[in-house]
Residue, then its C-alpha position, 0 to 999 in steps of 0.5 A: x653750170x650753176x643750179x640757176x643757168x640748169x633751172x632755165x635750161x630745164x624750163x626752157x625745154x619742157x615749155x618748148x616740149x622739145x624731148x631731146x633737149x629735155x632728155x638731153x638734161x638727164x644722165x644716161x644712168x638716171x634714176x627718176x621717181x614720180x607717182x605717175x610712173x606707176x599711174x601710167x603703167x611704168x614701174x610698179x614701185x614709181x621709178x624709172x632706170x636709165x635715160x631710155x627708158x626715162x624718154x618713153x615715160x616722157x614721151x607719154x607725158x607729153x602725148x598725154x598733155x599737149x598743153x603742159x607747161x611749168x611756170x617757175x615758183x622757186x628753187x632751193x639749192x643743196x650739196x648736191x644738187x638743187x629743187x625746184x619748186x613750179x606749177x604745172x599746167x593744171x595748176x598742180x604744184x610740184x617739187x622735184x629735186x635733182x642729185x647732179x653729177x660732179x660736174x653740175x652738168x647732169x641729173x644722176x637722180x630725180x625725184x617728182x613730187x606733188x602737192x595733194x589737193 
């Protein structure tokens, strides 16, 4: 699968809110790092391991925003992976690279990051 065919399959899944194809994008043995996993009482250091216990961490996410939303801005693509550039629906602009598999077809290691304001 190519970066751009992943990136809408990403969008697609986020903005329907559907957490089993969102989750469904990521491999078992994810690690995902974001500020808000600390903010929201996960991991003290911001990282999540494995894909159960990413789906809890999204599964708040999306209980605590019923209005979430991304709106695609850009994507870089690299080696190993690509980032994607979006805005939230708070307006927040958001960076989050993804390392895939060999196969192109999972995300292995994410990393959320956000634009101060």
């Amino acid at each position: 699968m190519n970066d751009l065919e992943f990136a809408k399959r990403y969008y697609d899944a986020w903005n329907a809110r559907n957490l089993d194809q969102i989750i469904a994008l990521y491999h078992e043995d994810i690690e995902f790092s974001s500020p808000y996993i600390a903010a929201l009482g996960f991991a003290p250091d911001g990282v999540i391991h494995g894909r159960d216990m990413l789906k809890l961490y999204f599964q708040r996410a999306l209980e605590r925003a019923p209005d979430l939303t991304f709106t695609a801005e850009a994507i870089f693509v690299g080696a190993r992976g690509h980032t994607l550039i979006y805005r939230n629906h708070r307006g927040e602009r958001t960076a989050e690279h993804h390392e895939m598999d060999a196969l192109g077809s999972l995300i292995v290691r994410a990393e959320a990051t956000y634009e101060p304001s």
